[in-house]
N, C-alpha and C positions, 0 to 999 in steps of 0.2 A: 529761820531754819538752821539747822544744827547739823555740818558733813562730819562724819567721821572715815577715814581714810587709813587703813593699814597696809604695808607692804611686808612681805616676811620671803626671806631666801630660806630654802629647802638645802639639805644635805642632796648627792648625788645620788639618786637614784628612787627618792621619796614618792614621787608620782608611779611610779610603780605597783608602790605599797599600799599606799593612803589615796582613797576614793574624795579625790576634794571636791568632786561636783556633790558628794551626799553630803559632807560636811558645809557646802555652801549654801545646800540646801535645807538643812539644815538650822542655819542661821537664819535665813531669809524668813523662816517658820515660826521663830520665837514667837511666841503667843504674849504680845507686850504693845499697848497703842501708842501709835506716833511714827513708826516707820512708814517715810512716804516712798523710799527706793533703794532697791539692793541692788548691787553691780560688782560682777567676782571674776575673774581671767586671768589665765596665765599671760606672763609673757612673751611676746611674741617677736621678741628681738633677743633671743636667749645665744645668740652666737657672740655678743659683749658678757665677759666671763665675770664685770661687776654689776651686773643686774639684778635684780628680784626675782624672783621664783612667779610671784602672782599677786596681785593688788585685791581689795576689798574697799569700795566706795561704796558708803552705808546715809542716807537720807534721814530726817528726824523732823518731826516738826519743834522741835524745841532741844537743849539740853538735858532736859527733866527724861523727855521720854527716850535719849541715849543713854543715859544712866540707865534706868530702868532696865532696859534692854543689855546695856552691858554688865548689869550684875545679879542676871537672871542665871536661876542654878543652871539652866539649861545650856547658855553662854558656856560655862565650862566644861559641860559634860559633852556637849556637840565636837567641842576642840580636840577634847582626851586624845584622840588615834592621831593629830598631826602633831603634837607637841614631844616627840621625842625627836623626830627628824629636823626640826627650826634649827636653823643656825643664827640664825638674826631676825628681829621686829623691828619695821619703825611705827607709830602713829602719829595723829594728829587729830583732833576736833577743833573744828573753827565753827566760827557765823558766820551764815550767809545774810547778809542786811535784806528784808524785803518788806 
């Protein structure tokens, strides 16, 4: 199994603007096989002023089909309305041994 894992800090006041529950859903929706589980939330410890904004824990059954998934036009075109507000990304894709 294939996690992929992003965290991204928002400028101040972004959640205002940008509907991230549609953008998560978004994502969740790409019409791409091998996604075995989406998981998207804010922070909830947001009173630490060097925190994230909100995580994305993305399931896969392989590499192949996170690829797939992340380099689906739809991938970018989903994102368009948060990407002027990002002040920071991290990611990571690993293996889960099973």
């Amino acid at each position: 199994m294939t996690r992929f894992v992003v965290t991204i800090k928002l400028k101040p006041g972004a959640e205002e603007v940008v509907d991230m529950h549609k953008i998560w859903d978004g994502l969740a929706n790409i019409d791409t096989p091998g996604m075995l589980a989406f998981h998207a939330g804010f922070d909830t410890r947001r009173h630490f002023a060097s925190n994230w904004s909100f995580a994305v824990v993305i399931d896969f059954v392989d590499m192949e089909a996170f690829e797939s998934w992340f380099e689906h036009p739809d991938h970018i075109e989903v994102t368009v309305p948060v990407v002027p507000y990002i002040v920071e990304t991290s990611r990571v894709v690993y293996e889960i041994p099973g």
